[in-house]
Every structure is written in structure tokens, then in C-alpha cells.
Backbone bond lengths (Angstrom), bond angles and torsions (degrees), N, CA, C in turn:
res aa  C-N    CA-C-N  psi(-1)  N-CA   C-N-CA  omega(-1)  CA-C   N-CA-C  phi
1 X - - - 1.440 - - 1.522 107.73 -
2 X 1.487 120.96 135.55 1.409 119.26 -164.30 1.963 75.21 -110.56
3 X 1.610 106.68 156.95 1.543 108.12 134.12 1.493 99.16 -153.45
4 X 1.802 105.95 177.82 1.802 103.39 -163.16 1.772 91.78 -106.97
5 X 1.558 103.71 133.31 1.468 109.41 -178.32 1.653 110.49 -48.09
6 X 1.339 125.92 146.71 1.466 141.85 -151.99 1.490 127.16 75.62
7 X 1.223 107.57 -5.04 1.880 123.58 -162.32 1.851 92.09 -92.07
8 X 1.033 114.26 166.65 1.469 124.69 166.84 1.094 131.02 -145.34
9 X 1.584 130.13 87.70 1.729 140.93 -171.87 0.694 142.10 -127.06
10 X 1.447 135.03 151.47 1.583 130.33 -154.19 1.379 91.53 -85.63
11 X 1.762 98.86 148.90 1.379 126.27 -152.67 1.493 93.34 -120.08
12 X 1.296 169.23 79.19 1.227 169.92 -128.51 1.654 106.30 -109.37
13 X 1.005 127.90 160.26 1.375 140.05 144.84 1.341 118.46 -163.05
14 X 1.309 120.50 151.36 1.375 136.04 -179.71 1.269 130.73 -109.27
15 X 1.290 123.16 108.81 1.486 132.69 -164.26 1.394 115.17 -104.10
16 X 1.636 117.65 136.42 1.912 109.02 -172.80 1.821 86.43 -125.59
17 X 1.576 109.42 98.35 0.995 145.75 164.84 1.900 103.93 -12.36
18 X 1.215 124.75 162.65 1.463 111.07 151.31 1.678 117.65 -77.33
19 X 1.030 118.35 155.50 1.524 115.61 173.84 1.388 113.54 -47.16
20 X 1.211 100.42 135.83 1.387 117.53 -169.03 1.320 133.90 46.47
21 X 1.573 127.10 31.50 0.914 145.41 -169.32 1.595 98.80 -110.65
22 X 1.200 126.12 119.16 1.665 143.78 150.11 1.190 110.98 -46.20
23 X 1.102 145.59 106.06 1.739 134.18 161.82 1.301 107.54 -92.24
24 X 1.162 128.46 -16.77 1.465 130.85 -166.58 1.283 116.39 -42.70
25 X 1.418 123.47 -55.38 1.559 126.92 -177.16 1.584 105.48 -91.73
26 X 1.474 104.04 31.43 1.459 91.58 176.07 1.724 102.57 -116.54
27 X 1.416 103.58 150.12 1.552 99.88 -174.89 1.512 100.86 -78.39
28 X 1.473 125.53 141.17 1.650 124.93 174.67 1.602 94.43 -95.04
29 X 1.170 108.31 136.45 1.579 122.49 168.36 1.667 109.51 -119.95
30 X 1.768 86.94 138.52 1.873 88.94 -159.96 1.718 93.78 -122.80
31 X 1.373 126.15 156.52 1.365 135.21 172.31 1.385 90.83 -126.80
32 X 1.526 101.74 150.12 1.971 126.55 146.41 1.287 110.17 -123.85
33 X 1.554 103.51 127.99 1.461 90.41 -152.52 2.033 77.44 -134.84
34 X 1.674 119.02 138.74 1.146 105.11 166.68 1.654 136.59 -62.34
35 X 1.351 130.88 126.98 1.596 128.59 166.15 1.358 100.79 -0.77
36 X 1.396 100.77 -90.31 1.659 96.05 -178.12 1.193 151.83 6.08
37 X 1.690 88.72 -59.35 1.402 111.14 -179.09 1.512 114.02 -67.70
38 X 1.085 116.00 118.30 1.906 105.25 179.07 1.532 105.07 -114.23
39 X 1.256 134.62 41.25 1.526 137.23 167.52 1.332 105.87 -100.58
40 X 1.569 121.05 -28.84 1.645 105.89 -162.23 1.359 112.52 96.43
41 X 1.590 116.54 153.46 0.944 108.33 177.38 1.520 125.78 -55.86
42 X 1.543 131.61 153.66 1.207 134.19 166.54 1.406 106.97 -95.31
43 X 1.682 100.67 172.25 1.540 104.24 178.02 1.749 123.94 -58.75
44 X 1.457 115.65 -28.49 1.592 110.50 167.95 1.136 105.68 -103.63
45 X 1.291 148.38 38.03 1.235 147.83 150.61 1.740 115.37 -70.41
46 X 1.811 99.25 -24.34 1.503 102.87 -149.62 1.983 84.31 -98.28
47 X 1.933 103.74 154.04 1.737 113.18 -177.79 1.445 95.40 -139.24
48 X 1.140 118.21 140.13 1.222 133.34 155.11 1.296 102.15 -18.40
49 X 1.092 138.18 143.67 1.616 133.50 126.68 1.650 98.82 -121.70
50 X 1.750 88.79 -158.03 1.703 100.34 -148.87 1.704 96.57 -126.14
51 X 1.232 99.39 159.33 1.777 100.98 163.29 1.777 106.32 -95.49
52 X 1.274 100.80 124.23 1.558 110.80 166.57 1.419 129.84 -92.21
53 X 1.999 116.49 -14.07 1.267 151.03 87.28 1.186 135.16 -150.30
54 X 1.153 138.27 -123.33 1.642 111.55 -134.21 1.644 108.29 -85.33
55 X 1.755 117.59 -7.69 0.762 134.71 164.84 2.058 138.67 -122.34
56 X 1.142 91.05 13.36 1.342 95.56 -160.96 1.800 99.89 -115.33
57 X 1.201 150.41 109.61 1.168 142.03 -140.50 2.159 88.37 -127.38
58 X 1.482 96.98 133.50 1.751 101.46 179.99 1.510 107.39 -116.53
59 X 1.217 124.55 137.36 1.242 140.85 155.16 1.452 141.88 -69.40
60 X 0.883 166.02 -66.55 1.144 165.79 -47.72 1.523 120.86 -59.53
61 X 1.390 122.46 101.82 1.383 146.85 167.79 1.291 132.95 -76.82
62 X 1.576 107.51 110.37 2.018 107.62 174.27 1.401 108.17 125.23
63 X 1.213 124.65 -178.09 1.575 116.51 -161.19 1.538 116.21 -66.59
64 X 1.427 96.28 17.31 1.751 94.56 -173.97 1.390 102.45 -122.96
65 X 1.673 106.26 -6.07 1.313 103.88 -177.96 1.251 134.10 -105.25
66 X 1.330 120.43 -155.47 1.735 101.39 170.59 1.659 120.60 -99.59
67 X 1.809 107.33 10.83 1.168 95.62 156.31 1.745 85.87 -141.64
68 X 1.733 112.45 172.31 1.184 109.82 167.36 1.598 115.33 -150.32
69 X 1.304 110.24 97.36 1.535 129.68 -156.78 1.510 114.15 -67.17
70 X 1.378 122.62 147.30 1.511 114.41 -154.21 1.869 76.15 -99.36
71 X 1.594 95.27 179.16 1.581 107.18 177.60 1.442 113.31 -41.90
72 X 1.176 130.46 155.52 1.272 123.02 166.44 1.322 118.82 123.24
73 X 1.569 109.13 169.71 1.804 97.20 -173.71 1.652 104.75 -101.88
74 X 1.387 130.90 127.90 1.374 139.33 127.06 0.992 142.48 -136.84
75 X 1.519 116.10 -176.49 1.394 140.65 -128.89 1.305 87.93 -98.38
76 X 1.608 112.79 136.21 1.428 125.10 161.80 1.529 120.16 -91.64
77 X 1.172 116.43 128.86 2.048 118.89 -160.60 2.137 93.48 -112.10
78 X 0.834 108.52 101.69 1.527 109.05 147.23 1.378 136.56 -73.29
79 X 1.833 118.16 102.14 1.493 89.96 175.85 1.661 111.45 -121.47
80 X 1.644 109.54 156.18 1.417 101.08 154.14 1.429 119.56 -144.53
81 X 1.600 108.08 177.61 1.429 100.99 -173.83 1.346 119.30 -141.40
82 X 1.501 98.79 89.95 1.684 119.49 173.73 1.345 120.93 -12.66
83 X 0.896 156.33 -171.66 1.684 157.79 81.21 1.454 109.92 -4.71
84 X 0.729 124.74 119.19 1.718 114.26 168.47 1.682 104.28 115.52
85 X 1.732 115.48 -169.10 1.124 115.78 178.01 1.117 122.39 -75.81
86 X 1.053 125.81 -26.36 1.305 135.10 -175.86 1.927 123.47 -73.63
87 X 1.432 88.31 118.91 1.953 85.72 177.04 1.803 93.64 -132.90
88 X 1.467 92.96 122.94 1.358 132.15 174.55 1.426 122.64 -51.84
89 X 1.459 136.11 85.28 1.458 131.76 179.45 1.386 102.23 -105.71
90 X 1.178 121.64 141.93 1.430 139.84 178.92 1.349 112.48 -141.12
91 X 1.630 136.04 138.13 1.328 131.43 139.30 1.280 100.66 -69.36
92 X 1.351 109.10 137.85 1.486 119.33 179.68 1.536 114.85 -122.46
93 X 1.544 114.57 1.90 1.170 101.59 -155.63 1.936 111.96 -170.26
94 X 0.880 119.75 -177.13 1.350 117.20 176.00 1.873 101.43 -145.59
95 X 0.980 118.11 116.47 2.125 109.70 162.70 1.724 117.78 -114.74
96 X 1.219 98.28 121.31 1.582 86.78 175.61 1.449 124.42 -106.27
97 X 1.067 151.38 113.39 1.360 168.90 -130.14 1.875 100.99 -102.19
98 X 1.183 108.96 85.50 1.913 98.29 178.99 1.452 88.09 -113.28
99 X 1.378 83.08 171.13 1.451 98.80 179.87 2.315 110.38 -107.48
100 X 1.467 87.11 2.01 1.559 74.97 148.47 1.795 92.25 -177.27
């Protein structure tokens, strides 16, 4: 996903649950985190996002959003957290930040 630095847009990703697992009432939390970075997301890296439905989780990205990424290319992180032990991290994505 390209967008041009100052712009602000929903950032999408799509998650296929474990079997038989409900995600619905679960909040999806999303990171943009730069290439660069090779640790992974950190603990304030991660924002609320939203269900768009029962699988498709939205962001909102850029000075209007709840994150706003400097030039450059990164990685979009999906997380969630089932019932149980298990909490779900995924790269989901790629955003690149141009300036036109």
C-alpha cells in the first residue's frame, strides 16, 4: 500500500482466525513500524483499530490518525488476543510513505 506523506488512510488487514475461534468481540490492535526497525513491534507501537467485519481489521493512518509514519517503507503488524494462551502477531502488510 503506497500513501503521499500529509494524507490520512485506512490501513486494512485481514486476519483468518484459528478454527473456531470468534474474534468478533475482540479489539484488533495494529502497529506501523519502520523497515529498519528489526525488533518488532514494541509495547507503544501497538493502536486500537476497528472491525470492518468479522475479519478485516481498519486503522486510521497520518496526522489524523492514531499513528503518523515518517517517509519511508514499513511493515504493517496485526495483533489479537484469543481466549486462551495464545496472542496472534502477524506482518500483514507493507506502507510506503512518498512524498508524491
Amino acid at each position: 500500500m503506497d500513501m503521499i506523506v500529509g494524507s490520512t488512510i485506512d490501513v486494512r488487514c485481514t486476519v483468518t482466525p484459528p478454527d473456531g475461534v470468534d474474534i468478533s468481540s475482540i479489539t484488533p490492535r495494529m502497529a506501523v513500524i519502520p523497515t529498519w526497525y528489526r525488533a518488532g513491534p514494541q509495547p507503544a507501537d501497538w493502536h486500537d483499530a476497528a472491525w470492518t467485519d468479522g475479519t478485516t481489521a481498519l486503522l486510521l493512518v497520518g496526522p489524523n490518525g492514531a499513528v503518523d509514519p515518517a517517509l519511508g517503507d514499513h511493515h504493517v503488524y496485526i495483533q489479537i488476543d484469543p481466549p486462551g494462551a495464545q496472542v496472534i502477531v502477524e506482518m500483514a502488510g507493507h506502507l510506503s510513505v512518498t512524498v508524491e
